[in-house]
N, C-alpha and C positions, 0 to 999 in steps of 0.2 A: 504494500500500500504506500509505503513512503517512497519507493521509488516512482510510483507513479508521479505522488504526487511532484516529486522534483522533476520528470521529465515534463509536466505540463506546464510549471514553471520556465524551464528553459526556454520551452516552447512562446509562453507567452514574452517572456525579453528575448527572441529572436527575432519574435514579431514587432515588437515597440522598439528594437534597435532599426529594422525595415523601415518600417513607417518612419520614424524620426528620420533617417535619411529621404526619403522620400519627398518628406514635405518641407524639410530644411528648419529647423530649430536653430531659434539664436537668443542666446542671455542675453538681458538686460541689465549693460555693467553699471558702474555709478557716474562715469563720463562719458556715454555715448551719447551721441546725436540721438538714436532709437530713442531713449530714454527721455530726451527733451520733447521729442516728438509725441510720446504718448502721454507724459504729464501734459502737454499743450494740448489736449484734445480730453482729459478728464476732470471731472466738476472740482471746483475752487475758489469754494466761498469767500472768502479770505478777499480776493482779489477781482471777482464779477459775482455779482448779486441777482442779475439778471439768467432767465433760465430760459432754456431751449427743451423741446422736444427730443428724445433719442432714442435709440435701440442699443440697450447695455447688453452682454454678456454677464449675468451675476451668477449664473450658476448652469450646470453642461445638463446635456438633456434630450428630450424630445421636443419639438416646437413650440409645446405649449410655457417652455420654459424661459419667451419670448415676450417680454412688457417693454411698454414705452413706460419711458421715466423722465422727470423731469429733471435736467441738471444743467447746470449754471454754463452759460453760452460761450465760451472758449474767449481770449484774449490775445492781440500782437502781443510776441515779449522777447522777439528779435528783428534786428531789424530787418531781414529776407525771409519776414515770416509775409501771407498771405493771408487774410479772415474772408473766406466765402461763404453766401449764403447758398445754401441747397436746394435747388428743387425737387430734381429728378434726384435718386439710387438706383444703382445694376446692384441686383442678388448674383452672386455666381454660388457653385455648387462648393465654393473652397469655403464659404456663410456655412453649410450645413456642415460640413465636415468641423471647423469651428466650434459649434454649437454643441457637438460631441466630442469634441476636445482630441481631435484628429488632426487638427492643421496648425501647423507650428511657425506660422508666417502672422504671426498676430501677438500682442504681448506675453508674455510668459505668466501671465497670473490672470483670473478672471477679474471681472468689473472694469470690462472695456467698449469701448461703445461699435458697433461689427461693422461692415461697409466697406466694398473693398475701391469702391471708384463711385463717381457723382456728377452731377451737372448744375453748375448755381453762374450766379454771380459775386466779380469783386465787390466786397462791401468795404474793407480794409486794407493797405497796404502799408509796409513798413517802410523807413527812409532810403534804403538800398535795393527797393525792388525795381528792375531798370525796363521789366517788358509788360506790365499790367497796370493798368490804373482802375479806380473805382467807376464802377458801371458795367467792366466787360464781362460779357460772357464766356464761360470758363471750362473745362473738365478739369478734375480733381483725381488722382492716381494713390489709394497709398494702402497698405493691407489692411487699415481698419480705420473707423472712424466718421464714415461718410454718412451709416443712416443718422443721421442728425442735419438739423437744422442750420446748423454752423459750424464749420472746423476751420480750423489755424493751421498751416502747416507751411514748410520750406517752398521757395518760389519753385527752386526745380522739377518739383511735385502738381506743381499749377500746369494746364495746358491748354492752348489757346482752342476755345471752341471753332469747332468745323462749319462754314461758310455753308448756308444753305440747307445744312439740319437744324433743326429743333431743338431744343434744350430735354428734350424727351429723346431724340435719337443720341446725342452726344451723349447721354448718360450709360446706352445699352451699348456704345460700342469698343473703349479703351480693351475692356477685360480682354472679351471674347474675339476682335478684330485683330487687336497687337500678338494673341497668342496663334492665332492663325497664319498671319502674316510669317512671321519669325518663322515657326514649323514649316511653312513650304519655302520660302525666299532663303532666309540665316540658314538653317537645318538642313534640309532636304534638297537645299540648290536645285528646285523642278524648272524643265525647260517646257518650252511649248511641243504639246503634243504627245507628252508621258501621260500615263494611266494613276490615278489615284482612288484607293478606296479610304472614305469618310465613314469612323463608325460616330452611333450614334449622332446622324447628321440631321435632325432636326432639330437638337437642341440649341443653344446661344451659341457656342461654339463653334457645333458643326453648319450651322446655316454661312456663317463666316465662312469657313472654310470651302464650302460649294461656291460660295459666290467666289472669293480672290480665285479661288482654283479654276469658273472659269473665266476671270478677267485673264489671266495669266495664260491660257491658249492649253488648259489640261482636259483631257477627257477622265471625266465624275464620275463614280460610283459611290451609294452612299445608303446605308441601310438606315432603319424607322422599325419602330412594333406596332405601328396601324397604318390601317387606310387613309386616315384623313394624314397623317405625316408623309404618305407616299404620295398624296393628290399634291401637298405643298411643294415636293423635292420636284415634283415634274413639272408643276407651274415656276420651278424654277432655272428650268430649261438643264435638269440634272442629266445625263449620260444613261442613266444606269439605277434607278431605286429599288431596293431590297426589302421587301418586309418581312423582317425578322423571325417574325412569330408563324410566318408559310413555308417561308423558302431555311437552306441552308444556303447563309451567303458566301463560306467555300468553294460549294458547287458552283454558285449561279458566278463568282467570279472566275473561275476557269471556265466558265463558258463562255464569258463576254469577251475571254484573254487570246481565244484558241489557246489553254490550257497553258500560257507563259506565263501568268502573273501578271500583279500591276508594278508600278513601277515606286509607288507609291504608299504607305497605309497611314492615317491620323488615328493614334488608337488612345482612348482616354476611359476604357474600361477596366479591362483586367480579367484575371482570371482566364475561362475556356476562349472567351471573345480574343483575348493577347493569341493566348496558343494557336487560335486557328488562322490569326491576321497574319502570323508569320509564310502561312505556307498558304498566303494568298502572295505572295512576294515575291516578282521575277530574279533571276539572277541579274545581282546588282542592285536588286530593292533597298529600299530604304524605310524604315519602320520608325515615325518618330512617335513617341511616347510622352503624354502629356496631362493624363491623371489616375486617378482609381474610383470613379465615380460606383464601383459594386462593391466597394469597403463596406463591412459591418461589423467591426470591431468594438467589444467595448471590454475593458481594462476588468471589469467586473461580473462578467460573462464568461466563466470559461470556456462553454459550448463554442464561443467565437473565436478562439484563440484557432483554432485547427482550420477553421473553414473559412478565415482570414489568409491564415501562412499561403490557404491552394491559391487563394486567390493574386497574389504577388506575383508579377512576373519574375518567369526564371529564365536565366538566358545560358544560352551553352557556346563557348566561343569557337569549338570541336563542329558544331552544327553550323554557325556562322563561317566559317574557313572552309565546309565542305559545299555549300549550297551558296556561297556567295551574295551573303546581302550585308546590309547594317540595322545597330538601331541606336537612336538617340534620343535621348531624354532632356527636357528642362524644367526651368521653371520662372516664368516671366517673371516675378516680384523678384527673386535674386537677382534676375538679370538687371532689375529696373534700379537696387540698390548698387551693384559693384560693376556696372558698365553704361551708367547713365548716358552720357555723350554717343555711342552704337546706339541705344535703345532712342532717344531722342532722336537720332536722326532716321531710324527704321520708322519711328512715328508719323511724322516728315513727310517720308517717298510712301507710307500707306495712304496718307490725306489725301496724295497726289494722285494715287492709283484709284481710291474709291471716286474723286470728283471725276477721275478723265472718264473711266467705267458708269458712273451714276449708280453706283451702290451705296443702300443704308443698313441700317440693321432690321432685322425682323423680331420686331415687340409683339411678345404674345400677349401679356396683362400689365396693366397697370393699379398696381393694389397700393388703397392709403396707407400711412406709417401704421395705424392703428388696426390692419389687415394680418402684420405682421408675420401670425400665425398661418393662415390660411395660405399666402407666398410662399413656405417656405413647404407646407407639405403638397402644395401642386408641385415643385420641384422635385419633391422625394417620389411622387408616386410616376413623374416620369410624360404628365398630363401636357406640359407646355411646348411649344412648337418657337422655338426662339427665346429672345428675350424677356426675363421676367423684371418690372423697374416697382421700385416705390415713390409713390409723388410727396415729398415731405415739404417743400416749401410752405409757407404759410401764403394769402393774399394779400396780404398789406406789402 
């Protein structure tokens, strides 16, 4: 009996060493920048009296473990800091992993306010801020922070709203556009005329990724678990849509391949979905990897700890050396912290790509802050077709 129970132990810190690399954990030392940045975005009576609406992290959970709370509206207190007001919020699926205390791109302690990106206006700027003045409209980039009504944060974090969208598109599309972008462009260097299969391509992410893929001159393929997500992919002039829960999309892409492969796969599942994108892969594929949206991990479940571990992908470099392909993995918010200047300027040549192309993002709902709940379990059960935003501004 005791040995069991030490191998399920092992089991479960093989899995929370996994995951911890996976989603990238960083302390919060006593002089980092991180540090100033998440005290600049938590309530501080002391110092503002005035209070905003928000969405805290107080404690991990299921949805319902989601209240708006009222806390005192953030403060300039450098001079490259930036105070915008919020209208718009993009949920991405790194919010739920979050909320379960799965994503380690967020501060290191609960009672933090969630939001990984926003769309507002300048209200504030500090004396050294050289490309924003009060009035413009804005996107806001930063792993937490944004469902709120106001944040503060570093200029280089600020980014000039996109010409001819909305303050409702600009919000849905940093996350999921930038991580698109980067995956076929940085990553997977795709030329025109390569083959790409999109898993899960109805979601925020994958709808991104159908579209740059075909601004960029690639033939699409892109699976969905219904009908009404196969009716979108083809109204969006897709190559090739799968529905998952009919077809094996295996088969159906060595059918579309004459049995080569694609050239391409965006895999942001895991699990069997991983294993079987590999050997949808031509020689010379390329497999970039980009999340674990089938994680069900919980620290206090041991049931989860085993049918967590299947789900990880496992890579063989014996199997990559005989069959000739690649895979790559990232993760946009690291990139956004330790290669600011590349990632800024890949933001740049995407503006450029979506205005020349006339691409937006595809908003499925718009749910109030006070929705909260409701937003986050259409995301889990997998119901939304693109982007899901929260409208948090006030009207005044």
């Amino acid at each position: 009996m005791k040995e069991k129970i030490l191998n399920s132990l092992d089991t479960y810190h093989l899995i929370k060493r996994i995951i911890d690399s996976c989603t990238y954990s960083r302390e919060v030392s006593q002089n980092s920048e991180y540090k100033n940045i998440v005290m600049d975005n938590q309530p501080d009576s002391k110092k503002d009296i005035k209070n905003m609406k928000a969405i805290m992290l107080t404690k991990l959970g299921g949805p319902d473990v989601l209240k708006v709370h009222d806390v005192p509206k953030p403060t300039i207190k450098n001079p490259n800091d930036v105070l915008v007001k919020i209208k718009f919020s993009g949920i991405n699926f790194a919010e739920i992993l979050a909320r379960r205390g799965l994503y380690k791109w967020v501060p290191a302690r609960k009672g933090f306010i969630l939001g990984m990106e926003g769309a507002g206006i300048v209200e504030k700027v500090g004396t050294e801020v050289a490309n924003f003045n009060v009035g413009d409209p804005v996107i806001v980039v930063r792993g937490f922070g944004c469902h709120a009504e106001y944040i503060v944060l570093e200029e280089k974090y600020v980014l000039p709203a996109i010409p001819n969208y909305t303050l409702e598109q600009n919000a849905a599309f940093t996350g999921s556009f930038m991580t698109a972008y980067l995956a076929l462009v940085k990553f997977a260097r795709v030329e025109s005329g390569e083959t790409i299969l999109v898993q899960a391509a109805a979601g925020a992410l994958g709808t991104a990724t159908v579209k740059l893929a075909k601004a960029l001159g690639l033939k699409v393929a892109g699976t969905a678990s219904n009908t009404e997500k196969i009716t979108m992919l083809n109204k969006m002039g897709i190559n090739l849509a799968i529905n998952y829960s009919k077809e094996n999309f295996k088969e159906s892409i060595m059918e579309w391949t004459d049995n080569k492969g694609v050239n391409v796969v965006l895999e942001s599942v895991g699990g069997e979905v991983f294993r079987d994108s590999l050997q949808c892969l031509s020689a010379m594929g390329r497999l970039i990897f980009v999340g674990l949206s089938s994680i069900r991990f919980s620290k206090f479940n041991p049931l989860t700890w085993w049918s967590t571990y299947k789900l990880i992908p496992k890579i063989s470099l014996l199997d990559m050396l005989g069959k000739s392909y690649g895979i790559q993995a990232f993760h946009a918010g690291r990139l956004l912290d330790n290669n600011y200047t590349e990632i800024r300027k890949s933001f740049d040549d995407l503006v450029n790509l979506v205005q020349q192309h006339e691409i937006s993002p595809t908003i499925s709902r718009i749910f109030q802050l006070n929705e909260i709940v409701e937003a986050h379990r259409m995301i889990e059960s997998r119901n939304n077709i693109g982007k899901i935003l929260l409208k948090i501004g006030r009207s005044s």
